[in-house]
Structure formats: C-alpha cells, structure tokens
MMTF fields as JSON, N, C-alpha, C and O atoms, coordinates in Angstrom:
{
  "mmtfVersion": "1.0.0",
  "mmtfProducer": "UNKNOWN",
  "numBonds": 307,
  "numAtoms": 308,
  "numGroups": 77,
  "numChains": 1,
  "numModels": 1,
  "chainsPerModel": [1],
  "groupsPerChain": [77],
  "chainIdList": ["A"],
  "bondAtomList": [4, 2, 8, 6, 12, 10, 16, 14, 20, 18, 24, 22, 28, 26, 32, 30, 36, 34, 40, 38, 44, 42, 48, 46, 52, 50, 56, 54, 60, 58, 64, 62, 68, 66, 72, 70, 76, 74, 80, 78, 84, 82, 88, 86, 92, 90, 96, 94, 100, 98, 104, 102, 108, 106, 112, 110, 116, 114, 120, 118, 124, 122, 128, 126, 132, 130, 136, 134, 140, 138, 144, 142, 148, 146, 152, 150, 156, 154, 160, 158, 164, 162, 168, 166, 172, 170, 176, 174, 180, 178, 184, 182, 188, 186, 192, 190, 196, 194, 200, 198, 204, 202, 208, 206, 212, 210, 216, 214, 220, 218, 224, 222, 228, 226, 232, 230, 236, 234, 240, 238, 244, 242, 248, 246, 252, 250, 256, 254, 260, 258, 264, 262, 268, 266, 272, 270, 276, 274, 280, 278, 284, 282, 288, 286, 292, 290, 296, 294, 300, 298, 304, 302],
  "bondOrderList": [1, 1, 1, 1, 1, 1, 1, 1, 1, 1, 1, 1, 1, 1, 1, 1, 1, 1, 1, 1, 1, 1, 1, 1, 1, 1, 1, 1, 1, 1, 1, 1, 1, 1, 1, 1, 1, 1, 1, 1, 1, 1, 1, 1, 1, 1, 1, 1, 1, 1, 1, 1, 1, 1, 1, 1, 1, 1, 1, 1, 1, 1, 1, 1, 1, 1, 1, 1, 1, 1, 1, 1, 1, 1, 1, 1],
  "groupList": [{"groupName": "UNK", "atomNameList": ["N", "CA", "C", "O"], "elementList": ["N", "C", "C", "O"], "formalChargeList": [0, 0, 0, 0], "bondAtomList": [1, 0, 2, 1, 3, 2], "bondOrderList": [1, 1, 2], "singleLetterCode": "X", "chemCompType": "L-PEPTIDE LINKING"}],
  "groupTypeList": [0, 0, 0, 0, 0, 0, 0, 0, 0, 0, 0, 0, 0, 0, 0, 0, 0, 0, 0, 0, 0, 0, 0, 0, 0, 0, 0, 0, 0, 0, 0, 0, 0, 0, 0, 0, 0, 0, 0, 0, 0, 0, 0, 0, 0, 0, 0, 0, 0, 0, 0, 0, 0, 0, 0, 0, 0, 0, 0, 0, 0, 0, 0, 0, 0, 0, 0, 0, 0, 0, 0, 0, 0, 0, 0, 0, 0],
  "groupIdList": [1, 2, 3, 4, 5, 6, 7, 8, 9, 10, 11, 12, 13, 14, 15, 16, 17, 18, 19, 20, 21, 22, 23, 24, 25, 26, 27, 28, 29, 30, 31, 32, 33, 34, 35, 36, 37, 38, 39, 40, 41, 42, 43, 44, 45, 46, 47, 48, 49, 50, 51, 52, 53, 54, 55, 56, 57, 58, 59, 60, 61, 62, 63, 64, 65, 66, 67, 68, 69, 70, 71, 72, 73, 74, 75, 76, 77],
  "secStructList": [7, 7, 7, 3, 3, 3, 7, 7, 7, 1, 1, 6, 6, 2, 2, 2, 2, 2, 2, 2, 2, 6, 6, 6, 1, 7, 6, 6, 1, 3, 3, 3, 7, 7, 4, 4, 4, 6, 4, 4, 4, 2, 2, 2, 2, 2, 2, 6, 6, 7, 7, 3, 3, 1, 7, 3, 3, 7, 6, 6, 1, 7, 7, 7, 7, 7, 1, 7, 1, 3, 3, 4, 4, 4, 6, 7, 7],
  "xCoordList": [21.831, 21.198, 20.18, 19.281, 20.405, 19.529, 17.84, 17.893, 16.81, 15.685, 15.09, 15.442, 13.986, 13.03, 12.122, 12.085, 11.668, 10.825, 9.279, 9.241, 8.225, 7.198, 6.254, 5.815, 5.899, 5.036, 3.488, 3.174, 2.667, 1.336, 0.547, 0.969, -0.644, -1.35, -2.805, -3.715, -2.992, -4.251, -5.095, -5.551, -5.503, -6.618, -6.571, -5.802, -7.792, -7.749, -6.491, -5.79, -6.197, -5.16, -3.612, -2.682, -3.728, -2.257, -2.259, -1.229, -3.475, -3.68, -3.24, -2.067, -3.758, -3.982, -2.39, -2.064, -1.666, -0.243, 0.791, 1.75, 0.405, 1.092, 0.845, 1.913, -0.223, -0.124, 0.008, -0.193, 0.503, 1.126, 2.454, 3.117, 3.055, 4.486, 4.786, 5.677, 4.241, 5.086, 4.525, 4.513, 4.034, 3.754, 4.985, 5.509, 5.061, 6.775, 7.835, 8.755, 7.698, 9.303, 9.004, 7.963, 10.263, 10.359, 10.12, 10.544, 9.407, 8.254, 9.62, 9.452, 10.866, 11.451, 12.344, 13.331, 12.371, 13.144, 12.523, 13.042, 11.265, 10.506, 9.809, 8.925, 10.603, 9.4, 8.559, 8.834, 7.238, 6.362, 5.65, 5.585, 5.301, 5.178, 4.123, 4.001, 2.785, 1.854, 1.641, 1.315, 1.896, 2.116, 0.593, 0.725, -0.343, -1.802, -1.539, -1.776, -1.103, -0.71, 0.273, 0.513, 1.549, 3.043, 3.396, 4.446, 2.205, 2.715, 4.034, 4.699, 4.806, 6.192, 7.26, 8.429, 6.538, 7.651, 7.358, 8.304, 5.819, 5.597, 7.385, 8.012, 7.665, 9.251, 10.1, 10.522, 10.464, 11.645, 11.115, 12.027, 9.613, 9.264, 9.689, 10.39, 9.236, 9.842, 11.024, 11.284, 12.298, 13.432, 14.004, 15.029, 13.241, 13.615, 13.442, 14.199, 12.323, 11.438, 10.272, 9.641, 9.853, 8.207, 7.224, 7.193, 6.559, 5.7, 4.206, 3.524, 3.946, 2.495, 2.791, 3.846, 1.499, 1.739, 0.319, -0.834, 0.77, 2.24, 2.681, 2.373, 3.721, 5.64, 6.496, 6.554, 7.17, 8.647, 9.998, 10.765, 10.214, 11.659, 12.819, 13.184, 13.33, 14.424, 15.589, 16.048, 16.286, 17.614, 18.808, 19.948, 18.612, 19.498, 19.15, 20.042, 17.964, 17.428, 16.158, 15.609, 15.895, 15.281, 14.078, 14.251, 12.897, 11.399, 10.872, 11.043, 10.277, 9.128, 7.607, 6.972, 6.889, 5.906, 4.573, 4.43, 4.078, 2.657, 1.006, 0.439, 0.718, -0.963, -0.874, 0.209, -2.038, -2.13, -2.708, -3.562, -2.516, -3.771, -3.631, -4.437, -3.022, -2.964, -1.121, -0.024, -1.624, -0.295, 0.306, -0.399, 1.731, 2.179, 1.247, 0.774, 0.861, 0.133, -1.282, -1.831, -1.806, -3.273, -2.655, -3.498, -1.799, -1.616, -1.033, -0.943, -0.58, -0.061, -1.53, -1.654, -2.837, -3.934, -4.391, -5.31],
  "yCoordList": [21.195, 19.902, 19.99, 20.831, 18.952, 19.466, 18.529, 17.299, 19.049, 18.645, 17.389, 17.079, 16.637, 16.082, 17.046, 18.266, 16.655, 16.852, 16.033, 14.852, 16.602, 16.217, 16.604, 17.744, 16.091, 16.425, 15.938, 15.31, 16.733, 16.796, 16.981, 17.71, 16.806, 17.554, 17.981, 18.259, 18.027, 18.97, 17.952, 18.15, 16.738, 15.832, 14.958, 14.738, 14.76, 13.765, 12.973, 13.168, 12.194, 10.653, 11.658, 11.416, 12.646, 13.77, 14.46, 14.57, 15.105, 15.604, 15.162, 15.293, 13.838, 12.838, 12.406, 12.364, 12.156, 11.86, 13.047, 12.921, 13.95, 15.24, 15.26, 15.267, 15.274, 15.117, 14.228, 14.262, 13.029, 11.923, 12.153, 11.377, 12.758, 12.832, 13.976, 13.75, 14.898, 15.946, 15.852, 16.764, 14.401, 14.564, 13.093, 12.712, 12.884, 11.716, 12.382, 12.286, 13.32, 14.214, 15.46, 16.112, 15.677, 17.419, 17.907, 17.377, 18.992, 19.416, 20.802, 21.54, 21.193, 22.017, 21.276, 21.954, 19.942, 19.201, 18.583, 17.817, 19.13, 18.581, 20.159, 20.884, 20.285, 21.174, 20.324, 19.187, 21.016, 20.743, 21.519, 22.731, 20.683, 21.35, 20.796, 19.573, 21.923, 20.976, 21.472, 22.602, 20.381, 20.092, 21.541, 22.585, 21.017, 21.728, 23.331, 23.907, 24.027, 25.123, 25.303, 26.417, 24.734, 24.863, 24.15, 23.666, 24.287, 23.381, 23.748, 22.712, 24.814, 25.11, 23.905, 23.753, 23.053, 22.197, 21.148, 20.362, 20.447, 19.39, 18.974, 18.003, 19.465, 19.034, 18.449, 17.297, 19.531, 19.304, 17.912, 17.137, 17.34, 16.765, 15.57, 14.774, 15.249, 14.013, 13.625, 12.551, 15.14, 14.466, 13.853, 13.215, 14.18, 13.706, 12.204, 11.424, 11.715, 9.963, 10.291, 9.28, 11.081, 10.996, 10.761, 11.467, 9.724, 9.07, 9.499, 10.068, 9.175, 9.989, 10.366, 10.054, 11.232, 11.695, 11.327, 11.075, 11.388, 11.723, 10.848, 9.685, 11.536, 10.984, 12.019, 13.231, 11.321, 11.974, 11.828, 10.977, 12.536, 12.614, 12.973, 14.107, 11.873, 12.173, 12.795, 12.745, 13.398, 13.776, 12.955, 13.379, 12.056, 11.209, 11.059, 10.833, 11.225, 11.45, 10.097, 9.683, 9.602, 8.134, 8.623, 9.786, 8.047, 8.793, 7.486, 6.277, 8.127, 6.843, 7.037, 7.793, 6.602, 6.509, 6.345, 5.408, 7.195, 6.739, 7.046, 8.025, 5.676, 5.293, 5.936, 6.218, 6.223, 6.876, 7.971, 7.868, 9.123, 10.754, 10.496, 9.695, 10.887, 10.858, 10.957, 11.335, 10.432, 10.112, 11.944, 12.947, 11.823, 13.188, 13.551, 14.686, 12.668, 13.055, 13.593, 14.235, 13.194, 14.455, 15.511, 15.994, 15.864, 16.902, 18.125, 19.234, 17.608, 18.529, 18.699, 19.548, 18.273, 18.4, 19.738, 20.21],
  "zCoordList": [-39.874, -40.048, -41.177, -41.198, -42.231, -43.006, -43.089, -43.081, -43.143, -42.995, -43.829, -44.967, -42.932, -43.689, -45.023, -44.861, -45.85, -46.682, -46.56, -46.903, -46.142, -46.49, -47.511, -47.354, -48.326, -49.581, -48.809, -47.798, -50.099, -49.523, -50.064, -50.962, -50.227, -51.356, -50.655, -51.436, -49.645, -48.882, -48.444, -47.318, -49.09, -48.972, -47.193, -46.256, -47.583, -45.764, -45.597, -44.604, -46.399, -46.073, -45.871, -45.101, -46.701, -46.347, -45.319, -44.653, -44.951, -43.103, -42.916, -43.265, -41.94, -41.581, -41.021, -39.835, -41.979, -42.288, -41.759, -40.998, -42.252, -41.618, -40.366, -39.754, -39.542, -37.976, -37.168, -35.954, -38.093, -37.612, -37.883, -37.195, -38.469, -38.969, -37.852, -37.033, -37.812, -36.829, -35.276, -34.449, -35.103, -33.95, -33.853, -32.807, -34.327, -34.557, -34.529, -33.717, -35.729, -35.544, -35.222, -35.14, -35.037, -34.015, -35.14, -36.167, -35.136, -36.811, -36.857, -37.828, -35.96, -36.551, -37.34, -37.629, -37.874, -38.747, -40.049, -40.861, -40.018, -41.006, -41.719, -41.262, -42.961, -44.211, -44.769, -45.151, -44.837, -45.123, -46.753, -46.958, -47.491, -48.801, -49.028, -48.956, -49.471, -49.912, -51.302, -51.665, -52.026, -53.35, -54.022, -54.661, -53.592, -54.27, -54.292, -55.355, -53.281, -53.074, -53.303, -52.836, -53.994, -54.197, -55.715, -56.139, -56.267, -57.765, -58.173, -58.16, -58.564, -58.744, -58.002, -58.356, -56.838, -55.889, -56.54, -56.49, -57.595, -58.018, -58.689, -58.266, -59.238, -60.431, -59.396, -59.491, -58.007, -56.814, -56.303, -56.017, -56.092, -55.595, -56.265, -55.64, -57.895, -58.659, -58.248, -57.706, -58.688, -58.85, -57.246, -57.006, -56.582, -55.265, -55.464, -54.885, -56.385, -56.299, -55.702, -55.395, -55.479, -54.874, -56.255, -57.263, -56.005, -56.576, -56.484, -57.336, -55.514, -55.094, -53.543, -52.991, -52.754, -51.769, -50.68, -51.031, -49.562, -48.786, -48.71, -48.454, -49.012, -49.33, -48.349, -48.56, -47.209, -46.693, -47.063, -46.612, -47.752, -48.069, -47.231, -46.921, -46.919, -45.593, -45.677, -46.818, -44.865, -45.259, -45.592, -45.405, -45.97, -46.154, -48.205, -49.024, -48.477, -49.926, -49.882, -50.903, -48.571, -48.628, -49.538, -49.904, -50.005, -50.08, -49.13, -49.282, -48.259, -47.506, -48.106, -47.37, -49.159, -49.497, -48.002, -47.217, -48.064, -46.835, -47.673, -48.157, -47.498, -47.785, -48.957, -49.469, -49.481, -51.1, -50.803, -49.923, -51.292, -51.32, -52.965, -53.44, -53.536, -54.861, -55.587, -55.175, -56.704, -58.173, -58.625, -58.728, -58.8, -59.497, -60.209, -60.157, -60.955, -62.386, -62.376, -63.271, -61.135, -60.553, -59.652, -58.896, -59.55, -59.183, -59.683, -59.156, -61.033, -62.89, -63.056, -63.938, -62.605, -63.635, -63.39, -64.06]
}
C-alpha cells in the first residue's frame, strides 16, 4: 500500500497539523518529511505540487494544502 506524504517544515501551524493528521490517519500510512531538516526532499516535494506547507500528499498524487507555515521559496532560503 503505498503511503500518504506529509511535508513540514518544523514551525507551530506544521506541528500542529502533523498531530492532527496522524491522529486522523493510521500514522503507519503516513511519511512524514520535514522539509527544514530534509532540504534534499524540498525538489520531491514541488514535483509532487506542494506549494507551501503543511501540505499532504496522498496516495492517489492529491496535494491537500493545510493553513499556511510557510512558501517553497522560504524554505530554499
């Protein structure tokens, strides 16, 4: 089965989101990537459509955008 994708980037509104997300889904179906500590995933993260984060990327390829933490483009800085 292949997994959710959650992007992240460390800040409150991405917590926040992350323990709302794996307390929704069974967290062994959800990777978790946080962008700040994983810059190498920032690129995987675009071509997926993630815009800013947190963003879940479903297995299906959906991106569900949640609240704002921050834009790709502060997180290249």
């Amino acid at each position: 089965m292949k997994k959710s994708v959650f992007y992240h980037a460390g800040c409150p509104v991405c917590v926040n989101a992350e323990n709302e997300i794996l307390e929704l889904l069974d967290p062994a179906t959800v990777e978790v990537v946080h962008l700040g500590e994983q810059k190498s995933q920032i690129s995987q993260a675009e071509n997926a459509g993630v815009k800013s984060v947190p963003a879940l990327v479903t297995p299906t390829g959906n991106v569900l955008h949640i609240n704002y933490g921050a834009s790709m483009a502060d997180l290249k800085n």
